[in-house]
C-alpha positions in Angstrom: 44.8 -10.5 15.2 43.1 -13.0 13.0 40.0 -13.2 15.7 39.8 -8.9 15.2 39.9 -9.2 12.1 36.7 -11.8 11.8 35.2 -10.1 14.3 35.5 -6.9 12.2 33.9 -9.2 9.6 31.2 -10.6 11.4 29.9 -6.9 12.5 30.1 -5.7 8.9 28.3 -8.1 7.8 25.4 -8.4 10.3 25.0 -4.3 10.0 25.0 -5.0 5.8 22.6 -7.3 6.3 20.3 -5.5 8.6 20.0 -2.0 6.9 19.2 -3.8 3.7 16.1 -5.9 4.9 14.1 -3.2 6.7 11.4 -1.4 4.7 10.5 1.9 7.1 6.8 3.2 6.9 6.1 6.5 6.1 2.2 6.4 5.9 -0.3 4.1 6.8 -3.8 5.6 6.5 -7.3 4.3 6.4 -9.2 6.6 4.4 -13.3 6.8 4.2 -14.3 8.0 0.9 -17.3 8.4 -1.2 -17.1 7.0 -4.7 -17.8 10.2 -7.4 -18.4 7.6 -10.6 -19.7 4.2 -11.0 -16.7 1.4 -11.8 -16.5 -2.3 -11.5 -13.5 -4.2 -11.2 -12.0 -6.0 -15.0 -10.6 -9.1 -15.1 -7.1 -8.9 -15.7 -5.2 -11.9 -17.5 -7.0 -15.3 -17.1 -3.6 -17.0 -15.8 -2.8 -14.5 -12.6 -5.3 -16.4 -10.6 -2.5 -19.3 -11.0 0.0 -17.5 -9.7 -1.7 -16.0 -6.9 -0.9 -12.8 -7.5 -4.2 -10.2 -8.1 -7.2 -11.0 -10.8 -8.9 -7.4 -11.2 -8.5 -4.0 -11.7 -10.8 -1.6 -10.9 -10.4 2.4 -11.0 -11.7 4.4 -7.9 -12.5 7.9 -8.0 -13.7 9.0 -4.7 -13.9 11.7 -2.1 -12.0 11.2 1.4 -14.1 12.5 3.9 -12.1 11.0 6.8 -8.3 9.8 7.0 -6.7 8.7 10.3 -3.3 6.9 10.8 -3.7 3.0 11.0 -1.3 0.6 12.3 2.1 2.6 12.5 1.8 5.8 10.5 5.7 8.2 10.2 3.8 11.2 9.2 0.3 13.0 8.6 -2.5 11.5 7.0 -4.7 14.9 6.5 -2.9 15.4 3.2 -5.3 12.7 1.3 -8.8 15.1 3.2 -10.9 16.7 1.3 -9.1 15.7 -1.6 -10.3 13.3 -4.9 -8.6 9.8 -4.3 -8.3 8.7 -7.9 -6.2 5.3 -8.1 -6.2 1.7 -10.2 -6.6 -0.8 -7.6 -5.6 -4.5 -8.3 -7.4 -7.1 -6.2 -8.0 -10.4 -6.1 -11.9 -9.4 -5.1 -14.7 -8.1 -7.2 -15.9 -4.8 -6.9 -18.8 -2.9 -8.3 -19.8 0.6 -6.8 -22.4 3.4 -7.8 -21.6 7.0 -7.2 -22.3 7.8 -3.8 -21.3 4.5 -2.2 -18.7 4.6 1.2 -16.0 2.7 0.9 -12.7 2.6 3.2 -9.4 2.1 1.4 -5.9 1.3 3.3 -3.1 3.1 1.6 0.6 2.1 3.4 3.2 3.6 1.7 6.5 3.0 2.4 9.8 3.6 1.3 12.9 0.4 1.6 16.3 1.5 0.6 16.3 -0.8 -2.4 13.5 0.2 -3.9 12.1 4.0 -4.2 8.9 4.6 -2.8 6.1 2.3 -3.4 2.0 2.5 -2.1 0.0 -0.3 -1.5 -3.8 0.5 -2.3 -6.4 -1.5 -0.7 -10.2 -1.8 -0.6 -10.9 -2.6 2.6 -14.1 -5.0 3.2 -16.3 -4.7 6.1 
């Protein structure tokens, strides 16, 4: 009975344990996109580059012109075409653009049962 019972145990555990540290994709997209204003990344507090965490800001406004799924991708990524992409990006990279410039950006969002649904927003350098 007691070697059940830890068996139980054991199975409850490992199941607790492996719902809670999977994060599940629902997009993944690399987007092409034109850039509708000029912007250039801002420095954001001196001490971040100590912590390794990201230095700049910058705010993109741009048109998609092409999204395809990238790396695994749960559903469409046609909703960001033909569409303004308007976002604050944090980077530890410098970036100045002029209206008109191409850029592609990699937005993965995904949603972890801890946490509600978060995007990561990416510049993406050639």
């Amino acid at each position: 009975m007691k070697d059940l019972w830890f068996s139980g145990l054991l199975v409850l555990l490992l199941s607790a344990t492996a719902s809670t540290a999977q994060a599940s994709y629902v997009n993944s997209c690399l987007l092409k996109a034109e850039i509708l204003a000029p912007t250039t990344s801002q420095p954001l507090a001196p001490d971040a580059a100590s912590t390794g965490e990201a230095t700049t800001r910058i705010h993109v406004r741009a048109r998609v012109f092409e999204a395809t799924p990238n790396g695994r991708a749960d559903s469409g990524c046609t909703m960001f075409l033909d569409g303004e992409f308007d976002r604050v990006i944090h980077s530890r990279n410098t970036y100045s653009f002029q209206a008109g410039d191409r850029i592609r950006i990699q937005v993965t969002e995904f949603d972890d049962r801890n946490i509600s649904m978060t995007e990561t927003v990416r510049i993406k350098d050639d």
